[in-house]
C-alpha positions in Angstrom: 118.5 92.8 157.7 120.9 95.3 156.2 118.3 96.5 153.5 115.5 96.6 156.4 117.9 98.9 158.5 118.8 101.2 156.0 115.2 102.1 155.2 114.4 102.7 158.7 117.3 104.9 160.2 119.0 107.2 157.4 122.7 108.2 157.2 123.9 111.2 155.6 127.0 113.3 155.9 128.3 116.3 154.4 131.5 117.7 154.5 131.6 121.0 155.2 133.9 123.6 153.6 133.7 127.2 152.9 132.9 128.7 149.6 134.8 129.5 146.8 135.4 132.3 145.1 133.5 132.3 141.4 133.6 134.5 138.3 129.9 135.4 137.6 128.9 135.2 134.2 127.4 138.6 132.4 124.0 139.0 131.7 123.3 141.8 128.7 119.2 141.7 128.4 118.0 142.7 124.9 117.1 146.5 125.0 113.4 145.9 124.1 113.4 143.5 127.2 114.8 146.1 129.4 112.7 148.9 128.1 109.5 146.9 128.5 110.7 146.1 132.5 111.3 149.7 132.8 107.5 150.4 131.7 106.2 147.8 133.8 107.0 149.6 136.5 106.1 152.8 135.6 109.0 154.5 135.4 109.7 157.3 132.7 113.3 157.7 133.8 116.3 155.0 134.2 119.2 156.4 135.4 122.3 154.6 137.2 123.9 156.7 139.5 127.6 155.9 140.4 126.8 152.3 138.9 125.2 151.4 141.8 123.1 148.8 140.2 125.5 147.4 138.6 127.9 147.1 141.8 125.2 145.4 143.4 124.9 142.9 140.5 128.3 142.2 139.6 129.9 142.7 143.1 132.7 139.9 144.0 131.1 139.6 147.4 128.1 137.9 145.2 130.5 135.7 143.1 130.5 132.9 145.9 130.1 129.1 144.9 128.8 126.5 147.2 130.8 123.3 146.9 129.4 121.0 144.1 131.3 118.1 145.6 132.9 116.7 148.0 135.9 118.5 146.8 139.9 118.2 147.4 141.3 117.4 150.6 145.1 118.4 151.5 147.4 117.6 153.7 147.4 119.7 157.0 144.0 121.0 156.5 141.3 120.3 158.9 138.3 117.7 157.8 134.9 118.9 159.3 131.5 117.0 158.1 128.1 117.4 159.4 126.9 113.5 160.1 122.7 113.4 160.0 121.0 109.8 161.5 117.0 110.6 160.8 114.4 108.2 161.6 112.8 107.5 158.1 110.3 105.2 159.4 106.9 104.8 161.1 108.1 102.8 164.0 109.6 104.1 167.3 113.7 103.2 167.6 115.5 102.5 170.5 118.6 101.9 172.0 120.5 104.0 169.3 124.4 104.0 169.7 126.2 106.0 166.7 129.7 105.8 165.6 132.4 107.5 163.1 136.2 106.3 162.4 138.5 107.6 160.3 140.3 105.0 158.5 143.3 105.7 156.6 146.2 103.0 155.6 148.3 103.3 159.0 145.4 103.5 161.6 141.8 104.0 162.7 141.0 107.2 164.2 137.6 107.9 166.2 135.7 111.1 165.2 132.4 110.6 167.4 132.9 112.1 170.7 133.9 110.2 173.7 134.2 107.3 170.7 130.4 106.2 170.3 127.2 108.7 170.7 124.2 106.8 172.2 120.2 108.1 172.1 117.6 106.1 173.9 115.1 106.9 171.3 114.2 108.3 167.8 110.4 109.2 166.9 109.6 108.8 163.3 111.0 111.7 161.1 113.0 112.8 164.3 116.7 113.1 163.5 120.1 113.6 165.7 123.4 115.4 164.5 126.7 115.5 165.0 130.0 117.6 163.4 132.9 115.6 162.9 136.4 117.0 163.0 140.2 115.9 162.6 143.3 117.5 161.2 144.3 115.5 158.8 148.2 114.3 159.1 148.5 112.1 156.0 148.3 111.5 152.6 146.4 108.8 150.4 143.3 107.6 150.2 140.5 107.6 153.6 137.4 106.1 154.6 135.0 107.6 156.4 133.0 104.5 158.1 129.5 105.6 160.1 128.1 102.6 161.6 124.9 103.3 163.8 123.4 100.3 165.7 119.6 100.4 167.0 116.9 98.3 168.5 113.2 98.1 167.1 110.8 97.3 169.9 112.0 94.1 171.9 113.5 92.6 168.6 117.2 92.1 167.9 120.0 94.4 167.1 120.2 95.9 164.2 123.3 97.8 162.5 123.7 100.1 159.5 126.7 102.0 158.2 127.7 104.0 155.4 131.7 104.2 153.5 133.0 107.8 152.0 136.0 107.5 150.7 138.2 110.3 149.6 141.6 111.2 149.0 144.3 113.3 150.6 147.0 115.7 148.6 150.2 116.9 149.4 149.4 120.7 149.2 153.4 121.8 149.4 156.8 119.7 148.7 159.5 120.6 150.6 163.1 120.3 149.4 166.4 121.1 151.8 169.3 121.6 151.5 172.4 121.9 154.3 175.8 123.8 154.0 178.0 122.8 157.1 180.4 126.0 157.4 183.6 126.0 159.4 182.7 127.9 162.6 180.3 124.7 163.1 177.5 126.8 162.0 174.8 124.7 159.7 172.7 126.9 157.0 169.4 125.3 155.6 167.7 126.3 152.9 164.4 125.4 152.3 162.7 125.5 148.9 158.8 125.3 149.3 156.5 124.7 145.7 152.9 124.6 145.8 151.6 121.8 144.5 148.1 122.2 144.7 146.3 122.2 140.5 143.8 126.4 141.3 144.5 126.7 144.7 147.0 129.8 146.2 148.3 129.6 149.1 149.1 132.5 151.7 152.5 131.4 154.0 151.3 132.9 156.9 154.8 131.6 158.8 158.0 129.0 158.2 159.4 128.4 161.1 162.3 126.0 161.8 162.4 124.5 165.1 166.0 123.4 166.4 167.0 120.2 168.5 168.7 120.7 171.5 172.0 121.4 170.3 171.2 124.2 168.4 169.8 127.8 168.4 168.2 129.1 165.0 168.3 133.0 163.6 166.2 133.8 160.7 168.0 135.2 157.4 164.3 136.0 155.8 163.8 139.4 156.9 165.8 142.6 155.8 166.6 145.2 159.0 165.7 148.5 158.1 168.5 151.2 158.1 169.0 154.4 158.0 169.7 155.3 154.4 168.2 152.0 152.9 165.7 152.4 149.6 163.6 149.9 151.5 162.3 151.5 154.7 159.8 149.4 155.3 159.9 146.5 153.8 160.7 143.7 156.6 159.8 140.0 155.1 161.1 139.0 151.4 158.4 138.4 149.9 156.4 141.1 151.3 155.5 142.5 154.2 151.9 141.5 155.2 150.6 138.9 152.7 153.1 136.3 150.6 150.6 134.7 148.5 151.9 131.5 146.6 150.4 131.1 143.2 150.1 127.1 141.9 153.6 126.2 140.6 155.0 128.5 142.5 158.6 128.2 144.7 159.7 130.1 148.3 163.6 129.7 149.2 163.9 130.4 152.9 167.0 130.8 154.4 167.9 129.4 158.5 171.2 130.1 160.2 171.6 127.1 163.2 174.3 127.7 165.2 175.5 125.0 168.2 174.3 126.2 172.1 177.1 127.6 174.3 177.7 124.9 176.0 178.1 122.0 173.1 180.0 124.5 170.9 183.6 123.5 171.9 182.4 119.9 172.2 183.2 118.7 168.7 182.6 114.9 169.9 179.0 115.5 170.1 178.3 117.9 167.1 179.7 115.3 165.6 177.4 112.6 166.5 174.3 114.9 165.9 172.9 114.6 162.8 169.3 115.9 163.7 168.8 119.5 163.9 165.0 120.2 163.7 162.0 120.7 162.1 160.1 123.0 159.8 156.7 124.0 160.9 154.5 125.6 157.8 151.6 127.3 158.4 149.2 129.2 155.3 145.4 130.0 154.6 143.6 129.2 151.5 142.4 132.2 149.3 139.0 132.1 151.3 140.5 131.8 154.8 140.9 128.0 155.7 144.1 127.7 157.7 146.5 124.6 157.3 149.5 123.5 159.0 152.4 120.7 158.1 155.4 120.1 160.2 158.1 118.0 158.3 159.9 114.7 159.5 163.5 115.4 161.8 165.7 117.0 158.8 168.7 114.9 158.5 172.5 116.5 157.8 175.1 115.3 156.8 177.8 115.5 159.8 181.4 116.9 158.5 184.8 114.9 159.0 187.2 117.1 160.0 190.1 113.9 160.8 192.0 114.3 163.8 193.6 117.9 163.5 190.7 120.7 162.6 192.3 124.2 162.4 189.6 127.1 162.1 189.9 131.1 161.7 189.0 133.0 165.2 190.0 136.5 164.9 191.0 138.6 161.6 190.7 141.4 160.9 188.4 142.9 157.8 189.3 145.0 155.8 193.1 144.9 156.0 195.7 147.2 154.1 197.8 146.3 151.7 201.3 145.5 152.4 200.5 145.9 156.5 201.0 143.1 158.8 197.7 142.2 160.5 197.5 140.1 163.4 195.2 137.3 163.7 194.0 134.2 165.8 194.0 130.7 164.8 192.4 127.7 166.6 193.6 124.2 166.6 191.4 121.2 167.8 192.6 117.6 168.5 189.2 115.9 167.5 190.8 112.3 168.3 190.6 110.2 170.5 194.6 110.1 171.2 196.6 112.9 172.4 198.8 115.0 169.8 202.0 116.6 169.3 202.4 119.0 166.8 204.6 121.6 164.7 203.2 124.6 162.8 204.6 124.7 159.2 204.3 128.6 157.4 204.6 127.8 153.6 204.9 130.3 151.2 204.4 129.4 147.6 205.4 130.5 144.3 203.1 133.4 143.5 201.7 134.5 147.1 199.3 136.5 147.6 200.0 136.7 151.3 203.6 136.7 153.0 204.4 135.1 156.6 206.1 136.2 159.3 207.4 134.4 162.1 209.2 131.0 163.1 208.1 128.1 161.0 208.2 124.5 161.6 207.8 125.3 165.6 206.4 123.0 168.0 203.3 123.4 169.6 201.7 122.1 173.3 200.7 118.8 173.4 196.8 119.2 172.9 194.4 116.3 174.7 191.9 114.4 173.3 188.6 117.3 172.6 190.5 119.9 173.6 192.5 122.9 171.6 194.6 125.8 171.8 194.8 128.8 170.5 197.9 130.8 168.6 198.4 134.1 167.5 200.2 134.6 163.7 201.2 137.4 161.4 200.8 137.8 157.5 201.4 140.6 155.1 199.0 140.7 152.2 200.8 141.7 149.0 198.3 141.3 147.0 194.7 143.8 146.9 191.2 142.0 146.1 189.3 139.3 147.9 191.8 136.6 149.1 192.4 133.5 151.4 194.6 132.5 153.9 196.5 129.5 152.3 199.8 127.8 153.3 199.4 126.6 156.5 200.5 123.2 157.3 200.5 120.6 160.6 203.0 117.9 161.3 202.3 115.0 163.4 205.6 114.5 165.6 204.5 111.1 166.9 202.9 109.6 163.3 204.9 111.6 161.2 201.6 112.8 159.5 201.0 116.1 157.2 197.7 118.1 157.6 197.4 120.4 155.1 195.1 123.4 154.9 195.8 124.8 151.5 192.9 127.5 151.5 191.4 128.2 154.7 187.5 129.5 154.0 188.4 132.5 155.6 188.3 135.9 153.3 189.3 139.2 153.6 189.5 142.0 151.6 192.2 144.3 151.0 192.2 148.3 150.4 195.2 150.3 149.3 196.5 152.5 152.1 197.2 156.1 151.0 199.1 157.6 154.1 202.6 158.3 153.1 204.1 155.3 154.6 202.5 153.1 152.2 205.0 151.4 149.7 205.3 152.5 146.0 203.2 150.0 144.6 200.2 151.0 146.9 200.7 154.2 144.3 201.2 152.7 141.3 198.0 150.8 142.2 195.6 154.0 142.8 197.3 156.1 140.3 195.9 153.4 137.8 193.0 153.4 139.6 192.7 156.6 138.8 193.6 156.7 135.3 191.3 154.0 134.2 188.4 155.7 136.0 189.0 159.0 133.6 188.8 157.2 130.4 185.8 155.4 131.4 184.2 159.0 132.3 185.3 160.2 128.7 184.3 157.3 126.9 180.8 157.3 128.5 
């Protein structure tokens, strides 16, 4: 019955899929084969003007290839196939019902609409059609089922169907990383290859999409400002088109940074380890569009113990051998209240000095809450430094927190008004001294 239905209702599909762009070969005709075509049309002169002719022959807009095959199909892309159901035989059908799945290793997905597609009646030779469509959202292999059921006359039910099986590619591989930085900011970087074998691929956008808890900034486009060598020049990798060649890796760069109104509420940043999504969207060399949204990206949450002490307000640049004032923040992230005393330590070869009352007591600090206290240093030291030597002491468990480097830098400059010290002098009349010889010597 099989054999009988398929050689009276036939069941073809196609897929359909732009063309491709193709390198024509070049034709050079023997010169007595172009001199005799030249006669035949009785012409006494042959003469290209502004190699018109040869535009016309050779033009790219004529080096267009139909697909051969069936062809690749990524992830992301959209699957489109024109499904034919023709009445081969010489007998009126009836009763025709016609339906196409999608099978892949997780589910089975209808492609027909409204599911199933029925016809009362096919003449002989008479044929129906129908384009199928469906974004495709994974990888390995599919089957294309198309099962048409149909009734000859008053006799049974009879069924036919066609398999196409294909497989799907991963078109780009996406790698992240996460750097979780003190003011409870997260940067992601996102390094995206493609991984297609002679296809390029034009980003069209990377977006990351937050969760709830955060808000994301960009750090992919460069501002234009006044005295810049790049005026206009707003995305990295270019500003209209960022075409990426087979092989190829993007690094994007995503600044997350906690909402308002979770930011001081430590005890749920740190139960948060979801912070969005990346949403990719390119277009083939001949204009097909794709899109690919990743999995929730996953970070690692800091431990920051009981006691976290961060860096709210310094100031940047400072001068040398100038007291600056700055702001630092201490957060009881336990679940216990704490009592504790602020320890100034200076070590051996400092390149900051304290001043102020060490090993004082602070307020008793509750459970997810902090406080806030103002300090003094003097830099003695120019160049790019740290704050180090700051200490906490537990007065109930007789505990030590020590923060021997703060991720905090500043930079210090050598102040030249006459109340600077003497070795502000020394420092720029070296400065000065090594700058000459280097002018010489060049």
């Amino acid at each position: 019955m099989e054999n009988k239905a398929d050689q009276i209702l036939s069941i073809k599909v196609m897929r359909l899929s732009r063309p491709l762009f193709t390198q024509p070969g070049l034709f050079h005709p023997e010169p007595c084969d172009l001199v005799n075509a030249i006669k035949s049309q009785g012409a006494n002169n042959f003469i290209i003007q502004e190699d018109q002719i040869l535009d016309t022959t050779f033009s790219p807009k004529f080096g267009l290839l139909l697909p051969q095959s069936f062809g690749t199909i990524y992830l992301g892309e959209t699957f489109q196939s024109y499904l034919r159901v023709q009445n081969v035989g010489s007998c009126l059908v009836s009763n025709i019902t016609i339906k196409a799945d999608l099978q892949t290793a997780a589910q089975r997905l209808p492609l027909t609409k409204r599911n199933k597609v029925s016809i009362n009646q096919l003449e002989p030779q008479q044929s129906t059609d129908d384009i199928l469509s469906h974004e495709i959202t994974e990888i390995g292999t599919h089957i294309l089922v198309c099962e048409v059921s149909y009734q000859i006359g008053v006799g049974e039910q009879m069924t036919s169907s066609r398999y196409y099986k294909f497989q799907v590619l991963k078109p780009l591989d996406v790698k992240t990383k996460f750097y979780n930085a003190e003011s409870d900011d997260v940067y992601l970087e996102a390094q995206i290859q493609n991984t297609t074998v002679d296809r390029p691929l034009c980003l069209d956008k990377v977006i990351m999409e937050p969760s709830t808890l955060f808000e994301v900034s960009s750090l992919n486009e460069i501002t234009a400002t006044s005295g810049t060598f790049l005026p206009d020049m707003t995305q990295l990798f270019g500003k209209s088109v960022n075409v990426v060649h087979p092989g190829e890796i993007r690094q994007y760069l995503h600044c997350l940074k906690p909402k308002h109104n979770v930011r001081d509420n430590h005890r749920i940043l740190r139960g948060e380890s979801n912070i969005g999504k990346l949403d990719l969207m390119w277009r083939t060399a001949i204009g097909d569009r794709g899109r690919l949204q990743t999995s929730q990206l996953q970070r690692m949450v800091p431990n920051y113990g009981d006691v976290r002490m961060t860096i709210q307000e310094l100031p940047n640049p400072a001068k040398l051998h100038q007291a600056i004032n700055f702001v630092c923040k201490i957060t009881n992230t336990s679940e216990r209240p704490v009592e504790l005393s602020l320890v100034l330590e200076i070590r051996s070869k400092p390149t900051i000095l304290w001043t102020g009352i060490s090993n004082r007591p602070l307020e008793k600090i509750e459970p997810n809450h902090s406080t806030e206290v103002c300090l003094k240093l003097v830099p003695v030291m120019p160049g790019l430094q740290s704050v180090s030597g700051l200490k906490l002491i537990d007065l109930y468990l007789k505990r030590t927190y020590d923060y021997p480097d703060m991720p905090i830098n500043f930079s210090l400059s050598l102040c030249l008004n006459h109340s600077s010290a003497p070795l502000s002098r020394i420092y720029f009349v070296t400065f000065l001294v090594l700058s000459v010889i280097f002018y010489y010597r060049s």
